[in-house]
Short mmCIF file of the C-alpha atoms (twelve columns), coordinates in Angstrom:
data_MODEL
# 
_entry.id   MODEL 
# 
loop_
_atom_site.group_PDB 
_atom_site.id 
_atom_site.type_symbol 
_atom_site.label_atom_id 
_atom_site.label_alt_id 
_atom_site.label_comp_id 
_atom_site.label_asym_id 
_atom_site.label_seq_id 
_atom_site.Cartn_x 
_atom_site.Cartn_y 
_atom_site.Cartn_z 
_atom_site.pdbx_PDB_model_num 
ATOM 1   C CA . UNK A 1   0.000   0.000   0.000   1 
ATOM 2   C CA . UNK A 2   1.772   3.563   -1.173  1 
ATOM 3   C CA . UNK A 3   0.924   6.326   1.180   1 
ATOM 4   C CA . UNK A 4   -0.518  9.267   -0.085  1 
ATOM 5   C CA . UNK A 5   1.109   12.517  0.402   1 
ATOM 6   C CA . UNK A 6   -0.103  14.773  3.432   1 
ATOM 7   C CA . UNK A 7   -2.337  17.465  1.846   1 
ATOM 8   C CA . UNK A 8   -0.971  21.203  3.292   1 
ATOM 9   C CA . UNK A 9   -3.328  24.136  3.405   1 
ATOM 10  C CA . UNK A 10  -5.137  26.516  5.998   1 
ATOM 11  C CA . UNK A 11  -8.026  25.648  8.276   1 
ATOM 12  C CA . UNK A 12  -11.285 27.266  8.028   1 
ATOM 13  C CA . UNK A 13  -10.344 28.376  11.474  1 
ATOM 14  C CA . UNK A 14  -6.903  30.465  10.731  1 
ATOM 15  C CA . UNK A 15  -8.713  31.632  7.243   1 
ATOM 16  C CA . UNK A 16  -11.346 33.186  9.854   1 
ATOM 17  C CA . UNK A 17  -9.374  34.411  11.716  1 
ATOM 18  C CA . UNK A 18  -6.995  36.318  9.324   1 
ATOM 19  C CA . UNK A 19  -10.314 37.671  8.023   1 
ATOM 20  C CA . UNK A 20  -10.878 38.451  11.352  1 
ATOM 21  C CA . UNK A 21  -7.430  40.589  12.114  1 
ATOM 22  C CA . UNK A 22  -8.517  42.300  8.569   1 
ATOM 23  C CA . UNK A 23  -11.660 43.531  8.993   1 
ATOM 24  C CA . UNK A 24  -10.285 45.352  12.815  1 
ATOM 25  C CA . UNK A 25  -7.481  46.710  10.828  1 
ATOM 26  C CA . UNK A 26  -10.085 48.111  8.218   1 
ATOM 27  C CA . UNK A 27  -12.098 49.819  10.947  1 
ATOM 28  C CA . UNK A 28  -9.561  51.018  12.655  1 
ATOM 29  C CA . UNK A 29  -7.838  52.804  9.959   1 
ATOM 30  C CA . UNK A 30  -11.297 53.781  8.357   1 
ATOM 31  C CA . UNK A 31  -11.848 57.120  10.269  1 
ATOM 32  C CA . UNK A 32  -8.201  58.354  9.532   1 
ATOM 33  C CA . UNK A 33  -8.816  57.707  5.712   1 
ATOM 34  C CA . UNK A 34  -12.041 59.336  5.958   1 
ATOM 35  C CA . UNK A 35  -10.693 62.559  8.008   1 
ATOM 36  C CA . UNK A 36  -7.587  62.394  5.263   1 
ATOM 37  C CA . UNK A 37  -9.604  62.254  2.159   1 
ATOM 38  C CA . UNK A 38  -11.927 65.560  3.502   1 
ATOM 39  C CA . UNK A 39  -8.683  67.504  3.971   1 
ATOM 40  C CA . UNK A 40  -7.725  66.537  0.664   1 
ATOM 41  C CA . UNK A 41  -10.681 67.557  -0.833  1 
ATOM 42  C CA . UNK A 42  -10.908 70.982  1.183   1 
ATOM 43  C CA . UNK A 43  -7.445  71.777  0.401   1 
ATOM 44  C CA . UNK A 44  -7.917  70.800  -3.176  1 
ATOM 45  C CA . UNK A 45  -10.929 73.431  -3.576  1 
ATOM 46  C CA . UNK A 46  -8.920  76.470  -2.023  1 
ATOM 47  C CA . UNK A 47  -6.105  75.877  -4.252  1 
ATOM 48  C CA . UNK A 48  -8.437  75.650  -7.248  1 
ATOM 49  C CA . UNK A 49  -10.164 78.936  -6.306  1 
ATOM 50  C CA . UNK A 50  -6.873  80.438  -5.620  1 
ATOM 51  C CA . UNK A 51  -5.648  79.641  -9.085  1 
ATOM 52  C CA . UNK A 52  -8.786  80.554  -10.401 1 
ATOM 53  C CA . UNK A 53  -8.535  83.932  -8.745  1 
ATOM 54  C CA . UNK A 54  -4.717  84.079  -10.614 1 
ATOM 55  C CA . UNK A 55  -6.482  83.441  -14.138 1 
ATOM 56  C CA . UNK A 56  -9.122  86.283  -13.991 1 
ATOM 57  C CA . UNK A 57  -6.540  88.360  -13.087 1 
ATOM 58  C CA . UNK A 58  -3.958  87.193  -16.025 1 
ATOM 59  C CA . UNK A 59  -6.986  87.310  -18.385 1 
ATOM 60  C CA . UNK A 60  -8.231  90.656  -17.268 1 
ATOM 61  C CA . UNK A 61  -4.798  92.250  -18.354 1 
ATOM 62  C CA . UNK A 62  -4.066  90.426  -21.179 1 
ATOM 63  C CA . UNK A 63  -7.550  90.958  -22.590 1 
ATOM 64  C CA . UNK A 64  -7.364  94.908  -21.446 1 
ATOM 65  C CA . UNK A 65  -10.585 94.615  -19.713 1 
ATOM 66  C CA . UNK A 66  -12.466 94.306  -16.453 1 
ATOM 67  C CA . UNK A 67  -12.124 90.230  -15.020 1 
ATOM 68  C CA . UNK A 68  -14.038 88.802  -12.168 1 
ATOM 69  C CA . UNK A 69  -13.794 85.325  -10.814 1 
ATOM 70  C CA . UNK A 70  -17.722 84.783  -10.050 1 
ATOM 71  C CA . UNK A 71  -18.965 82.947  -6.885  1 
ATOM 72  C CA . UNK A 72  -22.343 81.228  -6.907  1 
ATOM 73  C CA . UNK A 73  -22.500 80.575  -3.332  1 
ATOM 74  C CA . UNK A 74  -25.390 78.710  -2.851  1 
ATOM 75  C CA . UNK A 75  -24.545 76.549  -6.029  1 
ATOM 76  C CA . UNK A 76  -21.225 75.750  -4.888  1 
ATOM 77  C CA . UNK A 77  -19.914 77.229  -8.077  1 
ATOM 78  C CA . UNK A 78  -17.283 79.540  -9.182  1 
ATOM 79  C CA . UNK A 79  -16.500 80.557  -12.986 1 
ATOM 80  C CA . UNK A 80  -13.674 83.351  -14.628 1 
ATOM 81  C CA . UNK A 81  -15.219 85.870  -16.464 1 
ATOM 82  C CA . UNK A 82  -14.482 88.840  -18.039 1 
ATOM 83  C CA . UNK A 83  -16.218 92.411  -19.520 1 
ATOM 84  C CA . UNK A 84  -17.050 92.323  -23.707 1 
ATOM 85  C CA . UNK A 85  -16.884 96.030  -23.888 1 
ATOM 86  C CA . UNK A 86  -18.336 96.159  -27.260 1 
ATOM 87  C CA . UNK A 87  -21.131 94.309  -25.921 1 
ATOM 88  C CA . UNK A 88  -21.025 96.031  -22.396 1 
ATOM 89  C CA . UNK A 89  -21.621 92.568  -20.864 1 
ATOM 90  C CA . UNK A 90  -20.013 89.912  -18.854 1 
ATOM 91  C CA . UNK A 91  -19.230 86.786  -20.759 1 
ATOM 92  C CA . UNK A 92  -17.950 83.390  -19.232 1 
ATOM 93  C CA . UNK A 93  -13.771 83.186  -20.035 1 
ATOM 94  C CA . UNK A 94  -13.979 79.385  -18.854 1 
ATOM 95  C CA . UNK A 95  -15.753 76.165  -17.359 1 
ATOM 96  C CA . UNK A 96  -17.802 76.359  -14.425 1 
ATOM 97  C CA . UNK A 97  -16.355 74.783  -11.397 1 
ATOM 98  C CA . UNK A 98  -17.739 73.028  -8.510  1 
ATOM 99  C CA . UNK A 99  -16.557 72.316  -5.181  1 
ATOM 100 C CA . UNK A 100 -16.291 69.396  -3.304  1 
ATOM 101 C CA . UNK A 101 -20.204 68.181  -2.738  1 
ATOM 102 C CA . UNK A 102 -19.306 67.976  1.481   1 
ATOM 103 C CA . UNK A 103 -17.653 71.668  1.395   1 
ATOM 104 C CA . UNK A 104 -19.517 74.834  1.015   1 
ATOM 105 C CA . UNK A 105 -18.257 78.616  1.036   1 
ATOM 106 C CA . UNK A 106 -18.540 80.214  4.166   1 
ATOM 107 C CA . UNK A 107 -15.922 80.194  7.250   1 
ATOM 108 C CA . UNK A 108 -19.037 79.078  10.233  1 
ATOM 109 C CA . UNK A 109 -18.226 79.877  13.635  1 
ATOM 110 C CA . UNK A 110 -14.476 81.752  12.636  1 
ATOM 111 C CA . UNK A 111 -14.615 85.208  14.354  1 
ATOM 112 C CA . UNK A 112 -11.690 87.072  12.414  1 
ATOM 113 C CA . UNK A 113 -10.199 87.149  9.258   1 
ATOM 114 C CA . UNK A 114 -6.519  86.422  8.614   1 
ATOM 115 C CA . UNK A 115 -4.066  88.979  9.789   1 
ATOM 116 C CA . UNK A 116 -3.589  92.066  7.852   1 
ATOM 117 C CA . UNK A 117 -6.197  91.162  5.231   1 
ATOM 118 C CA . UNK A 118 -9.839  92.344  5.997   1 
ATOM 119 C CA . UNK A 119 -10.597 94.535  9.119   1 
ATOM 120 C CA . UNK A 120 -13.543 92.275  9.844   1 
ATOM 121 C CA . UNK A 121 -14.339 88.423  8.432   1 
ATOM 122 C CA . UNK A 122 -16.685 88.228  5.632   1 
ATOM 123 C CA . UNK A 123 -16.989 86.872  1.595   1 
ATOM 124 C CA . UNK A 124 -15.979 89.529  -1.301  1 
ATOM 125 C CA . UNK A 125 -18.949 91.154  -2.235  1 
ATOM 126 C CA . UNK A 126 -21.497 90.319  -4.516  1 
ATOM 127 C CA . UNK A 127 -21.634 90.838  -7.790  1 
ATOM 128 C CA . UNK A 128 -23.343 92.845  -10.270 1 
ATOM 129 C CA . UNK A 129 -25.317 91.767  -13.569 1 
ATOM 130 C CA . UNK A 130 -24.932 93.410  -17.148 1 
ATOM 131 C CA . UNK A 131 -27.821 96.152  -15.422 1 
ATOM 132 C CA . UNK A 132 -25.327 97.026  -12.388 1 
ATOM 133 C CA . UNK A 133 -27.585 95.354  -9.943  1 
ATOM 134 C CA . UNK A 134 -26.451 93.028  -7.304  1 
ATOM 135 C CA . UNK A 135 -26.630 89.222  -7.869  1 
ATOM 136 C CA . UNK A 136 -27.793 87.590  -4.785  1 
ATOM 137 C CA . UNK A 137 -26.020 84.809  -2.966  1 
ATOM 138 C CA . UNK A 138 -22.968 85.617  -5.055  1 
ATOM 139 C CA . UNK A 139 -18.978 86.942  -4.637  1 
ATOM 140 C CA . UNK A 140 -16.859 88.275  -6.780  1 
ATOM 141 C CA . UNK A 141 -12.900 89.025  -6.860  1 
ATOM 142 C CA . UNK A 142 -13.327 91.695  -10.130 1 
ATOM 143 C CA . UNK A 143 -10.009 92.796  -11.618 1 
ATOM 144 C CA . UNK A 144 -9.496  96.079  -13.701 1 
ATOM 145 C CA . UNK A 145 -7.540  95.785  -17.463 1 
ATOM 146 C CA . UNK A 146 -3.980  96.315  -15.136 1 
ATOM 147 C CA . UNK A 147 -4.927  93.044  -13.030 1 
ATOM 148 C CA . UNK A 148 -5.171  95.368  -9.803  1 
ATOM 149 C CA . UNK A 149 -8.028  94.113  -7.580  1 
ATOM 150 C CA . UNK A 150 -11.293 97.029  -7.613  1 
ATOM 151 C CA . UNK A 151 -14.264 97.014  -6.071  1 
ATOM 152 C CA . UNK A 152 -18.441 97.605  -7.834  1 
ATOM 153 C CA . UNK A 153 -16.943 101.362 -8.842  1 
ATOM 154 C CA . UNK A 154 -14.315 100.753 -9.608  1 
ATOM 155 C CA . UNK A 155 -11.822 101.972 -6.889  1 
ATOM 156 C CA . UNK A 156 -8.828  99.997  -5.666  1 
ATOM 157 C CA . UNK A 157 -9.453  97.225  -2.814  1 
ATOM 158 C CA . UNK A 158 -7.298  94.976  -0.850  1 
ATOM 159 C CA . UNK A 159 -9.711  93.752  1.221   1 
ATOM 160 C CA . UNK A 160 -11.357 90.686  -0.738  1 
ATOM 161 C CA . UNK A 161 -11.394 87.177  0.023   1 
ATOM 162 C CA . UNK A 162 -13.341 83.602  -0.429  1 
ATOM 163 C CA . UNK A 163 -14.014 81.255  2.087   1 
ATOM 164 C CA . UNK A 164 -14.729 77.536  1.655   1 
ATOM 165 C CA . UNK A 165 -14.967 75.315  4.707   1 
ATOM 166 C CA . UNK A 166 -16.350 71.759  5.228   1 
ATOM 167 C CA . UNK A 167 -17.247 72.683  9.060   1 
ATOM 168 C CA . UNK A 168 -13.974 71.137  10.386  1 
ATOM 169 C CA . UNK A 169 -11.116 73.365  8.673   1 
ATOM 170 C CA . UNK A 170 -11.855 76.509  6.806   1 
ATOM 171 C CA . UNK A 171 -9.523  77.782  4.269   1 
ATOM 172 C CA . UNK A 172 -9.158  81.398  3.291   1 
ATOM 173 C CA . UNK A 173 -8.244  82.743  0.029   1 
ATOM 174 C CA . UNK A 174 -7.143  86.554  0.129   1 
ATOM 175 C CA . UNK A 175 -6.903  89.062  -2.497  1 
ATOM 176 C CA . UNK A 176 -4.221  91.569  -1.642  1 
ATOM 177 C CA . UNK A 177 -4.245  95.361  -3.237  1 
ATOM 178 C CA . UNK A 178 -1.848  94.148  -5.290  1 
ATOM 179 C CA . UNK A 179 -3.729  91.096  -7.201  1 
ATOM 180 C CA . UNK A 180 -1.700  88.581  -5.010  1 
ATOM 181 C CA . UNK A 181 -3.740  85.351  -3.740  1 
ATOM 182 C CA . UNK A 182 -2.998  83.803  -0.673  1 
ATOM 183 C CA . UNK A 183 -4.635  81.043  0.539   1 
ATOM 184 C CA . UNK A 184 -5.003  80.591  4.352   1 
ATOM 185 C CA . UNK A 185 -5.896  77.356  6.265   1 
ATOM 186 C CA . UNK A 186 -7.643  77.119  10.154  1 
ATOM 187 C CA . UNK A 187 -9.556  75.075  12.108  1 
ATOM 188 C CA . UNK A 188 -13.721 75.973  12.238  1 
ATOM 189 C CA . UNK A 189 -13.417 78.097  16.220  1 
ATOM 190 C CA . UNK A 190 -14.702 81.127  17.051  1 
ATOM 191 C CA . UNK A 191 -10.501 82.386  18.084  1 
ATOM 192 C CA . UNK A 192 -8.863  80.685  14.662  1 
ATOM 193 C CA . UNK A 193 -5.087  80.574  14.328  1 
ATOM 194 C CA . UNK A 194 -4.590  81.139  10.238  1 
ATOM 195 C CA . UNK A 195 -1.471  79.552  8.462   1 
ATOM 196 C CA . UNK A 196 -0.420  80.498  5.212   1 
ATOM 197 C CA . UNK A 197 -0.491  77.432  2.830   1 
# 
């Protein structure tokens, strides 16, 4: 009689309980993913608006015209435009953007803007339609034809900014007098301590 050969393998008990070990090490590390992936996607839509910010100011200089970057707040939205002065009307200079679906723009319980930017906390201010009127639930960052940052009339302002926060971390995009975009990062408390990013 031959003997057959022992047959090697894994129980069903030590395949259970590798599955086991898994599915502790899945849940354990599930709420750091989660908390690193909403960073990422916060961080990702303040550097977007801040280089979107950067091209309506390049394109309202090298088109010799008013630029804005346009905020839909409530939509989530932002889009670069800029003025058709033969038209006298304001004419989309790109796609439309949305943020992440969990963020929003605001800044929530933050008291106080970044230093030396704004003398109080608060979105740039809305902006206006072909007839000069103000477009509600909207911001806009509006450049003049020399890519210095102007308010409604026209006179120069150093005092805008965008805020996008997911409720955790807010980050703060600046417009200096100068055109130059910062972008800011806190946590979501009434006394925040800004970084620059």
């Amino acid at each position: 009689m031959r003997n057959l050969p022992e047959n090697r393998g894994f129980t069903l008990i030590e395949i259970l309980m590798s599955m086991a070990v898994l599915c502790m090490l899945f849940a354990l590390g599930m709420p750091m993913l989660t908390t690193a992936m909403d960073n990422f996607r916060l961080s990702g839509d303040g550097r977007t608006i801040a280089n979107a910010v950067a091209v309506a100011k390049m394109r309202a200089a090298a088109t010799f015209t008013k630029g804005r970057l346009f905020v839909d707040l409530n939509g989530k939205s932002f889009i670069v435009q800029r003025y058709n002065k033969t038209t006298s009307t304001w004419v989309n200079d790109g796609p439309l953007v949305y943020i992440a679906s969990r963020d929003r723009f605001g800044y929530g319980s933050v008291g106080s803007p970044p230093t030396n930017t704004q003398p109080s906390i608060g979105q740039a201010p809305a902006c206006k339609d072909n007839s000069n009127n103000d477009i509600s639930n909207s911001a806009c960052v509006l450049f003049n034809s020399r890519g210095i940052p102007v308010d409604n009339s026209g006179a120069p302002i150093g005092t805008n900014a965008l805020y996008v926060t997911d409720g955790i971390t807010v980050y703060g995009i600046t417009v200096a007098a100068t055109g130059l975009a910062r972008t800011w990062r806190t946590t979501a408390t009434a006394t925040p301590n800004w970084v620059l990013q």
